[in-house]
FIMIKOL-41442 format. One record per residue (C-alpha): x, y, z. Coordinates in steps of 0.2 Angstrom, whole numbers, plus 5000, padded with zeros to 4 digits. Layout:
<r <X; Y; Z>>;
...
% end
This chain:
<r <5057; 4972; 5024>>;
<r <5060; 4965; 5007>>;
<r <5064; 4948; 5011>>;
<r <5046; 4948; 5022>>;
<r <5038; 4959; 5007>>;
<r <5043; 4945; 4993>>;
<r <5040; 4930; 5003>>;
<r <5021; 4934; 5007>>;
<r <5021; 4939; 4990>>;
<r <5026; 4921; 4983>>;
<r <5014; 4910; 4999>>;
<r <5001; 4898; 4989>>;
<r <5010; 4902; 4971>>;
<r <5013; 4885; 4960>>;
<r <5032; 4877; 4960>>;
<r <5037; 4887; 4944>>;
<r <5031; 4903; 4952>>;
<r <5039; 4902; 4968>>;
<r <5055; 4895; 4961>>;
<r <5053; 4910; 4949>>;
<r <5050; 4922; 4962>>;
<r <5062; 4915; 4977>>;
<r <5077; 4912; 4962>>;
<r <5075; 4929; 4955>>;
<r <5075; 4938; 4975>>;
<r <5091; 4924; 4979>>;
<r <5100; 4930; 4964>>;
<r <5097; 4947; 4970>>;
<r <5106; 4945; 4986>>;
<r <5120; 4933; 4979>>;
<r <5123; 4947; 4968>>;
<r <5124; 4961; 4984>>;
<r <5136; 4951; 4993>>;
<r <5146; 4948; 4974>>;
<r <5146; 4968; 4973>>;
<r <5150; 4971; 4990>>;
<r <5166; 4959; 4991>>;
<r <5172; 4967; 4973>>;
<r <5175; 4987; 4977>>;
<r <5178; 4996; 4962>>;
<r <5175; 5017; 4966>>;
<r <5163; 5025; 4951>>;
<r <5155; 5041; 4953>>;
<r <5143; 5038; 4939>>;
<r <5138; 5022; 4947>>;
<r <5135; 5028; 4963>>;
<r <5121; 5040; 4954>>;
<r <5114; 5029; 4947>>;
<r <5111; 5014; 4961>>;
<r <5106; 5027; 4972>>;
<r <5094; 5032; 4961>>;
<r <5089; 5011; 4958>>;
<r <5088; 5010; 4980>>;
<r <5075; 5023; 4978>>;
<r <5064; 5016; 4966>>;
<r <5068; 4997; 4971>>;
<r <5061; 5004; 4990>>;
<r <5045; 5012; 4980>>;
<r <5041; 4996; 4970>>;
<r <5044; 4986; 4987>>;
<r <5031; 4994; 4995>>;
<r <5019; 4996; 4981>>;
<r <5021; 4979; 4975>>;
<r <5028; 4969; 4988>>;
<r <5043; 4962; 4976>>;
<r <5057; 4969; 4983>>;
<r <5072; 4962; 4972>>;
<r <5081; 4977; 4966>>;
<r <5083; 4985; 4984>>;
<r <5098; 4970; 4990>>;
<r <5106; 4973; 4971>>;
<r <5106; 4992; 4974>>;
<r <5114; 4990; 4993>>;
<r <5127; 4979; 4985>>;
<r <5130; 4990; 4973>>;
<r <5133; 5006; 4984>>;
<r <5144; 4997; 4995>>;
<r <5154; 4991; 4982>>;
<r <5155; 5011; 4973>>;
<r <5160; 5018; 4991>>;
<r <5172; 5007; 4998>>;
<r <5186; 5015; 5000>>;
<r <5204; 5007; 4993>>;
<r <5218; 4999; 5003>>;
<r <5220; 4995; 5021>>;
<r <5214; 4995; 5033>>;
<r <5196; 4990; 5030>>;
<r <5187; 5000; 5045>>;
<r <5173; 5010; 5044>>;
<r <5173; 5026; 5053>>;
<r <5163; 5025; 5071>>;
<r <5154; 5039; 5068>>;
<r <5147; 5032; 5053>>;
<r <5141; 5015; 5065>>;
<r <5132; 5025; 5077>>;
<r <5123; 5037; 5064>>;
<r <5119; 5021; 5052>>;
<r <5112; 5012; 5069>>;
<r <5103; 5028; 5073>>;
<r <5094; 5028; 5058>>;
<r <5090; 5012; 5058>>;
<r <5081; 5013; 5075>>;
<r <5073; 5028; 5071>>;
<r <5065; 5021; 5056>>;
<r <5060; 5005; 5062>>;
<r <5050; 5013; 5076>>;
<r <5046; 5026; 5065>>;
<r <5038; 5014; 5054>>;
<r <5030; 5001; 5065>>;
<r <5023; 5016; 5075>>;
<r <5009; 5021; 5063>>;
<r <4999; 5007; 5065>>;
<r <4996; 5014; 5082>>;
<r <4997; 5033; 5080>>;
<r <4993; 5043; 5067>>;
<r <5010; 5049; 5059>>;
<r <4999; 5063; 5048>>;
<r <5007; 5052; 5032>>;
<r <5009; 5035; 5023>>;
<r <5021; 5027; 5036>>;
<r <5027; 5018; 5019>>;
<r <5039; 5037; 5018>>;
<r <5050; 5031; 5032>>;
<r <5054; 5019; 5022>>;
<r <5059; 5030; 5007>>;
<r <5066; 5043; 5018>>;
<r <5078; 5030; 5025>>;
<r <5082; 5023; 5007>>;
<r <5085; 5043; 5000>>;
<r <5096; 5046; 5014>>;
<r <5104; 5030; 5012>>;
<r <5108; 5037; 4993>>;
<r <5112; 5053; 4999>>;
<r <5128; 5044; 5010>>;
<r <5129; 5034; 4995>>;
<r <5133; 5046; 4984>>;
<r <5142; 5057; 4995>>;
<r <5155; 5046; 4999>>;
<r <5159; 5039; 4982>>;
<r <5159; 5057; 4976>>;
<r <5174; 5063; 4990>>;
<r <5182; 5045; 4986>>;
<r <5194; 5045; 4972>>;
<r <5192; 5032; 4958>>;
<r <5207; 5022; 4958>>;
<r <5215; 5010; 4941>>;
<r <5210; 4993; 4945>>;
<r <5226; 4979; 4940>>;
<r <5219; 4965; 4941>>;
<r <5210; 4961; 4928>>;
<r <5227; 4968; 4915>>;
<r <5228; 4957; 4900>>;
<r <5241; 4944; 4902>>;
<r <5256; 4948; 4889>>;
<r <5251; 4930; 4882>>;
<r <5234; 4938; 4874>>;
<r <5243; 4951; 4864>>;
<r <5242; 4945; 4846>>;
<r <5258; 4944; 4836>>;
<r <5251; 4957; 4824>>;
<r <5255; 4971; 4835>>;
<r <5271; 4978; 4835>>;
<r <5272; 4992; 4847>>;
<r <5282; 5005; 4845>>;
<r <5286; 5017; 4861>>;
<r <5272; 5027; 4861>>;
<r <5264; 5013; 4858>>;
<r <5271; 5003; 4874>>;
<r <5267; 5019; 4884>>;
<r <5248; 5021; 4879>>;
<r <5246; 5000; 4883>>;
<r <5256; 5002; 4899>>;
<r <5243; 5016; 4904>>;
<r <5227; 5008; 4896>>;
<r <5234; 4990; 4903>>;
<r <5232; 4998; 4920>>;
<r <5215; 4999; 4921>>;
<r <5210; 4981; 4916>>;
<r <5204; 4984; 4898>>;
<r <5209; 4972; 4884>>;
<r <5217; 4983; 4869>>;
<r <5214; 4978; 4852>>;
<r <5230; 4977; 4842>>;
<r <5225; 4973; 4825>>;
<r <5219; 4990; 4820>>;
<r <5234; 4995; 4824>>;
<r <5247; 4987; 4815>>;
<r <5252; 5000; 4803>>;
<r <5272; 5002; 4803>>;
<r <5281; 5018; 4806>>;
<r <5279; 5034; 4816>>;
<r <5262; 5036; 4806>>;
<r <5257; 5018; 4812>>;
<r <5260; 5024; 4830>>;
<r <5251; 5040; 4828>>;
<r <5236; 5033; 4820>>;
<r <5236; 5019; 4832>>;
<r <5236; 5029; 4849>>;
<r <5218; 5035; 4844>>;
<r <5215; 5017; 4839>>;
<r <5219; 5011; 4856>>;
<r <5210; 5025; 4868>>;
<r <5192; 5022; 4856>>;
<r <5194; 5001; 4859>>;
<r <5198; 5006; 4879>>;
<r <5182; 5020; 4880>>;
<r <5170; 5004; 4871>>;
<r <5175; 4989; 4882>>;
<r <5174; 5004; 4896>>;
<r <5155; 5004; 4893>>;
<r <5149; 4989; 4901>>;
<r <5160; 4995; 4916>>;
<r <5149; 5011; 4920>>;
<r <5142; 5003; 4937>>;
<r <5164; 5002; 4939>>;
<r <5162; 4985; 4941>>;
<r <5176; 4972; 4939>>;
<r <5173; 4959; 4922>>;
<r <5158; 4951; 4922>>;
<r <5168; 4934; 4921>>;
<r <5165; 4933; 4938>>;
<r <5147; 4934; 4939>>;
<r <5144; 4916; 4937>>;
<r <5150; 4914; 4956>>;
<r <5133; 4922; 4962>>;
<r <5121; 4915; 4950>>;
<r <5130; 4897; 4954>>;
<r <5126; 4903; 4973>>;
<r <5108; 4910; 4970>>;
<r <5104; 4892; 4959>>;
<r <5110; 4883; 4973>>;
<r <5101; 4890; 4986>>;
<r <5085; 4892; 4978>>;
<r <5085; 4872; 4975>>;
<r <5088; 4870; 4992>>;
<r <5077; 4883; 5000>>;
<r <5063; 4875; 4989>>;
<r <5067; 4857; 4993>>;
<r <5067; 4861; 5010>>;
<r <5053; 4873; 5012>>;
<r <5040; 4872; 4998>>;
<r <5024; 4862; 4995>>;
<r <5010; 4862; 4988>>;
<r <4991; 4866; 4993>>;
<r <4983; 4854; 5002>>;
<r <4968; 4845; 4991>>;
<r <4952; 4854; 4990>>;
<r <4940; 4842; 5003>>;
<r <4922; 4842; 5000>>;
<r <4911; 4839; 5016>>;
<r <4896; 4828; 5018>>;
<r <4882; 4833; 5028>>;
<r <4873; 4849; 5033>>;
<r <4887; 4852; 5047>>;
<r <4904; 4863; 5049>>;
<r <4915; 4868; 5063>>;
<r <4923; 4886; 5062>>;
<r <4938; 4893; 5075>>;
<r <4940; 4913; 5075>>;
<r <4954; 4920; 5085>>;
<r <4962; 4936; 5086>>;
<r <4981; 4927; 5088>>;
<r <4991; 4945; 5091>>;
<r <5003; 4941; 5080>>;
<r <5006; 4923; 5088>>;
<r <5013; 4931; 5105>>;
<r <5007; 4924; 5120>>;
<r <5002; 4933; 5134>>;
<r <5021; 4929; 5141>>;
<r <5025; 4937; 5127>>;
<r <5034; 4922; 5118>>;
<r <5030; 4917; 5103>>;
<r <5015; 4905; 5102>>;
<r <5012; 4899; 5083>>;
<r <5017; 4881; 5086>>;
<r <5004; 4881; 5101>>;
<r <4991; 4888; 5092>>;
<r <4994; 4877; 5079>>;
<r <4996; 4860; 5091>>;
<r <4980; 4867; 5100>>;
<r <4969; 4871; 5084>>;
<r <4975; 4855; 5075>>;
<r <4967; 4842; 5089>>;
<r <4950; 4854; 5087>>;
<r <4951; 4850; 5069>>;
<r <4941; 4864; 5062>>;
<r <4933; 4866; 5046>>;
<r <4936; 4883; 5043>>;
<r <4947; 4895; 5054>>;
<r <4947; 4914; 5054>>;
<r <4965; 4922; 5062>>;
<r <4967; 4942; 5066>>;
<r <4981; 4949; 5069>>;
<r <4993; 4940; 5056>>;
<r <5008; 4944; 5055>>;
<r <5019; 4939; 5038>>;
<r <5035; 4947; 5039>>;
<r <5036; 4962; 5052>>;
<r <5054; 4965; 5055>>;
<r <5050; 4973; 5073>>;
<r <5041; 4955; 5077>>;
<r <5055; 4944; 5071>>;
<r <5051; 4943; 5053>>;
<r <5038; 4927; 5058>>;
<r <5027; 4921; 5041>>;
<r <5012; 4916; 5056>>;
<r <5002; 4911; 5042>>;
<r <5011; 4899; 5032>>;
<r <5016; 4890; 5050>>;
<r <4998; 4888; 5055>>;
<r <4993; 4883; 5037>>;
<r <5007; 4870; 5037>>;
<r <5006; 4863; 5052>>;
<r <4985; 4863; 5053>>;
<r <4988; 4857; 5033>>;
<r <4977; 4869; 5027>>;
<r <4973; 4881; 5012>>;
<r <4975; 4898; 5015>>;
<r <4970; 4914; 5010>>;
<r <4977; 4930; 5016>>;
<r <4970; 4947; 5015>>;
<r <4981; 4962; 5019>>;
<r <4974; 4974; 5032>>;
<r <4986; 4989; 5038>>;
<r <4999; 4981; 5025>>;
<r <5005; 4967; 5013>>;
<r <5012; 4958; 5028>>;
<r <4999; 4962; 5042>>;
<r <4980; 4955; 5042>>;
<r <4970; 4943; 5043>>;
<r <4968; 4926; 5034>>;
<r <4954; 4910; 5030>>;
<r <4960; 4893; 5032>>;
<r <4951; 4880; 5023>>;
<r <4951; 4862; 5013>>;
<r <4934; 4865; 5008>>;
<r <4929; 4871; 4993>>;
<r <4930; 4890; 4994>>;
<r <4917; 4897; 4975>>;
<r <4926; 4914; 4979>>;
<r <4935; 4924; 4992>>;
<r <4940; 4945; 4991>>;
<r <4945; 4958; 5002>>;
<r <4937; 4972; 5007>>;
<r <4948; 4989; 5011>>;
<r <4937; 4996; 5027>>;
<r <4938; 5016; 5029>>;
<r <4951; 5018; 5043>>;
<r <4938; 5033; 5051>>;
<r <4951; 5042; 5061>>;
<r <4960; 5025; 5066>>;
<r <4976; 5022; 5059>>;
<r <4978; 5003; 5058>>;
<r <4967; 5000; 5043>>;
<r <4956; 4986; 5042>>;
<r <4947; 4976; 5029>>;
<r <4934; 4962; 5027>>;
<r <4938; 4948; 5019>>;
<r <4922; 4938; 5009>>;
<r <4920; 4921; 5003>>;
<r <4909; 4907; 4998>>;
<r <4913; 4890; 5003>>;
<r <4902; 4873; 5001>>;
<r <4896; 4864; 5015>>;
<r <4888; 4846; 5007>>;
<r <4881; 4856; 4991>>;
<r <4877; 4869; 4999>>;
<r <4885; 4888; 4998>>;
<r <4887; 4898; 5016>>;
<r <4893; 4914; 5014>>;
<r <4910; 4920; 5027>>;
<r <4915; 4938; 5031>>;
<r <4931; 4938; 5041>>;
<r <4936; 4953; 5049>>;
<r <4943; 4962; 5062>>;
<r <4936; 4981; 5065>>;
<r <4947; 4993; 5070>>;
<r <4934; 5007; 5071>>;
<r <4917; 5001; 5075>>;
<r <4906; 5015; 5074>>;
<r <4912; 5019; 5053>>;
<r <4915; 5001; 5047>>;
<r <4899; 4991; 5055>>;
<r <4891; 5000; 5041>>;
<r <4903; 4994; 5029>>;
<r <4903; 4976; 5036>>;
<r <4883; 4977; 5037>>;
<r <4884; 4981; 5019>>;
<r <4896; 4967; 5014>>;
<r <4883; 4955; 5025>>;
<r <4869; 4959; 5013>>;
<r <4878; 4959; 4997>>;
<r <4883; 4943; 5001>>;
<r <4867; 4935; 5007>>;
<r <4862; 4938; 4989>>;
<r <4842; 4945; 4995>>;
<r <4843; 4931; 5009>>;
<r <4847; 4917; 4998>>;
<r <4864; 4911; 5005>>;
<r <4866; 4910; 5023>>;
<r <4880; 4920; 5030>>;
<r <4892; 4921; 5047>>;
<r <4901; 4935; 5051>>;
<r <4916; 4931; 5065>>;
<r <4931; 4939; 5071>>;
<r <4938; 4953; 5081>>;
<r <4926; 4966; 5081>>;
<r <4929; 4976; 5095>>;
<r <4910; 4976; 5099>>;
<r <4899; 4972; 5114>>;
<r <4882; 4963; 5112>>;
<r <4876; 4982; 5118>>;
<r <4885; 4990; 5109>>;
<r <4876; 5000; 5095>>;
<r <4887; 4993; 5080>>;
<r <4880; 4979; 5084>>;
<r <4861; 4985; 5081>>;
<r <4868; 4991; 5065>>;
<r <4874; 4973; 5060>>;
<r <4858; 4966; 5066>>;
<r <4850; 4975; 5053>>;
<r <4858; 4967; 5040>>;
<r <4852; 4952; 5047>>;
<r <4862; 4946; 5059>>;
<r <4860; 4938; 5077>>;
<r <4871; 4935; 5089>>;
<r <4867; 4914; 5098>>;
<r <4882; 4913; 5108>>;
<r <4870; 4927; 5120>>;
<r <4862; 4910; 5124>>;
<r <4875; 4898; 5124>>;
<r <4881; 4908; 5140>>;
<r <4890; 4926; 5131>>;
<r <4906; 4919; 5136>>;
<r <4920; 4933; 5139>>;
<r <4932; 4933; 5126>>;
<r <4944; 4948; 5132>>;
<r <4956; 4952; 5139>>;
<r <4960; 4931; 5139>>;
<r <4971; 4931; 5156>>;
<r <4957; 4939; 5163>>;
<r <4940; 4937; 5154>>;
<r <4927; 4952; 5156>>;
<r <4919; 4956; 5139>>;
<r <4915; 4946; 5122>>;
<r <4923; 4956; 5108>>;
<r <4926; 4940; 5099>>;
<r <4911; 4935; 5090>>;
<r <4903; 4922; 5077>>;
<r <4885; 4930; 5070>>;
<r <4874; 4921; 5059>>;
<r <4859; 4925; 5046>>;
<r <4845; 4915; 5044>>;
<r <4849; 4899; 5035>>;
<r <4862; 4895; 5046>>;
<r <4863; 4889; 5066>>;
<r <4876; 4889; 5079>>;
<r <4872; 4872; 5087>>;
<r <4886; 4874; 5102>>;
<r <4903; 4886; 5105>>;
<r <4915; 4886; 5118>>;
<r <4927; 4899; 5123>>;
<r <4945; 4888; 5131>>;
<r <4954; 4899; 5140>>;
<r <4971; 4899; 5133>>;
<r <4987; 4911; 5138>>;
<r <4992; 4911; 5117>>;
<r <4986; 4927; 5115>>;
<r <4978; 4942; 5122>>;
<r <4959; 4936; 5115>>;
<r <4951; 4920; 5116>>;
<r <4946; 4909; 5102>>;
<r <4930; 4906; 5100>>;
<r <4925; 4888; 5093>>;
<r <4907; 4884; 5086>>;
<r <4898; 4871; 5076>>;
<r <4888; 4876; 5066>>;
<r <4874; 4868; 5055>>;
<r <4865; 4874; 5039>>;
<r <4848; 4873; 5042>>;
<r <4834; 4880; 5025>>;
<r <4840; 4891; 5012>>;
<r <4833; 4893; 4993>>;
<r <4849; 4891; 4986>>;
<r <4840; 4890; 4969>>;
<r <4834; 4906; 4971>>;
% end
């Protein structure tokens, strides 16, 4: 969840942002594998990076950066890993850590189609609370043993100490536990030396003890994962990123625009489809497409960015706007030039998959044309909403404006008398009211494209393709009279 969280928070940024955001979520995991492979038991640190997976889970779902949760895993594993061998992990602990990993990932994904009765965004900190709890539990009933080897090397002792017996007793005990003893204090000669250097000793041993409260080993070491994190954010960059295509201005009065409702980019054999989508979309060569049902990172779908594989391959700019969550929603892909673009949070109405409505205002040869792309979830409460938006946006009937998208709505139906009232109309009645649903079997148009005055749907076509469970719906459209000066 974090890795899908961060990496649709860092699509369209700039180079130095993304290698900013990436490096920062790399270094993150370097340094859970670093933690995890150096075991060093610490009850204080186990309360306090069960207390960091909490919070880190939190911010990850309130921000989408989720960068302290790897740190905090690494972290736990490293304070409740218990010494010696055999390295096993009790079987009990497999078969409870799987169930509650199943649990919560149905648990999770399962809101979007029932309603839970709370923000499915609590299984998540449930999980990361009960995560802490074993956390802290184990290291509490696992006992802190002396770490040996990091011990200062007899070399390192300077030739001002002289040790007495006590003296070698207190370094052979403080040796033991890797800190480095500072022996200049305590060259003072005599029993008195040795008495007033034992206290010496234990102080110097309790300060370079501090840094060691997360009971990690010294931090001469930690240049292995930032090396690794540097490393493989260069190469995760050189490989993967690239920048926005150029913005292209179109002559002419003339646009084409591709809705479709792409369930995620399954097909209706229930294999992924993206790269036919994208093969199919990129000989149509549409102006501006319109996608439902984007998925950016759902761990129960695979963890698939769809958005950033459509853009790439159809060499587009994008723009995403989160519906049910930061990873889940629906998306405009155009090279024109796009004045502005929001979304809209829709009242879920009883429904639990939110929705939202995404606006924007591109220019078609000097002219504006106003796009709402949505997909409704619950017609009857967010056609108003949509309606609304419609009007807003037509700025008193001075821009044109289309409306496309799922909107689970007949021609019949009567959410669509209440868009019409916002001026909308519906052409592709006459162009045949092609079926648009279910797409092995077409029976109902669900899938529209609506225009306002200002604005004409000059042809639209329907192919029947098995990469979803909707058909796309293609149309060319043409801008016909509007006072764009007001």
């Amino acid at each position: 969840m974090s890795a899908g969280l961060s990496t649709a928070a860092w699509h369209g940024l700039s180079l130095g942002e993304a290698a900013l955001g990436l490096g920062s979520f790399g270094l993150s995991v370097a340094l859970m594998v670093w933690l995890a492979a150096r075991p060093v038991p610490s009850k204080r640190a186990a309360l306090l990076l069960a207390a960091l997976l909490v919070a880190g889970t939190v911010l990850m779902l309130a921000t989408g950066h989720g960068q302290l949760v790897p740190l905090s895993v690494g972290g736990l594993l490293a304070v409740t890993a218990r010494p010696g061998p055999p390295a096993v992990r009790p079987g009990a602990g497999v078969l409870g850590g799987g169930l509650v990993f199943l649990v919560g990932v149905f648990g999770y994904y399962a809101a979007y189609d029932l309603d839970l009765g709370f923000p499915n965004g609590l299984v998540a900190t449930a999980v990361a609370v009960a995560a802490a709890l074993v956390g802290i539990t184990s290291a509490l009933r696992t006992p802190e043993t002396l770490d040996t080897t990091n011990a200062t090397p007899a070399a390192e002792v300077t030739e001002e100490t002289t040790p007495t017996a006590a003296d070698t007793a207190t370094a052979d005990t403080s040796a033991g536990t890797g800190e480095t003893l500072c022996g200049g204090a305590e060259g003072v000669g005599g029993a008195g030396g040795a008495r007033s250097g034992v206290p010496a000793r234990r102080a110097a041993a309790q300060f370079s003890g501090l840094w060691r409260i997360s009971g990690l080993r010294p931090i001469s070491g930690l240049w292995r994962p930032v090396v690794a994190a540097v490393v493989l954010t260069g190469l995760s960059l050189a490989a993967g990123w690239r920048s926005a295509p150029a913005v292209q201005p179109k002559e002419g009065s003339s646009f084409t625009l591709l809705a479709y409702n792409i369930r995620m980019g399954f097909g209706l054999d229930g294999r992924l489809s993206l790269d036919d989508i994208t093969a199919w979309a990129a000989a149509k060569r549409p102006d501006v497409v319109l996608l439902s049902e984007v998925d950016r990172g759902w761990l129960l779908n695979g963890g698939h960015d769809d958005l950033d594989r459509i853009a790439r391959g159809l060499g587009l700019r994008a723009y995403f706007a989160p519906a049910a969550d930061q990873v889940w929603g629906d998306a405009l892909l155009t090279n024109l030039p796009v004045r502005q673009v929001v979304s809209h949070p829709l009242g879920k109405h009883g429904y639990p998959t939110g929705a939202q409505a995404q606006t924007a205002v591109i220019e078609v040869g000097g002219s504006e044309v106003g796009i709402v792309n949505t997909h409704l979830q619950s017609p009857p409460g967010q056609a108003p909403e949509v309606a609304a938006l419609v009007r807003d946006l037509s700025a008193g009937g001075r821009r044109p404006v289309v409306l496309a998208g799922d909107l689970n709505t007949r021609p019949g139906d009567p959410e669509m008398r209440v868009l019409e009232s916002a001026g909308l109309s519906d052409p592709l009645i006459a162009l045949g009211n092609p079926a648009t649903s279910p797409a092995d079997a077409p029976v109902e148009r669900i899938d529209h494209v609506l225009v306002t005055g200002g604005v004409r749907v000059e042809s639209a076509d329907v192919p029947r393709l098995p990469y979803s469970d909707h058909l796309p719906v293609m149309a060319a459209l043409r801008i016909t009279s509007v006072d764009q000066e007001g």
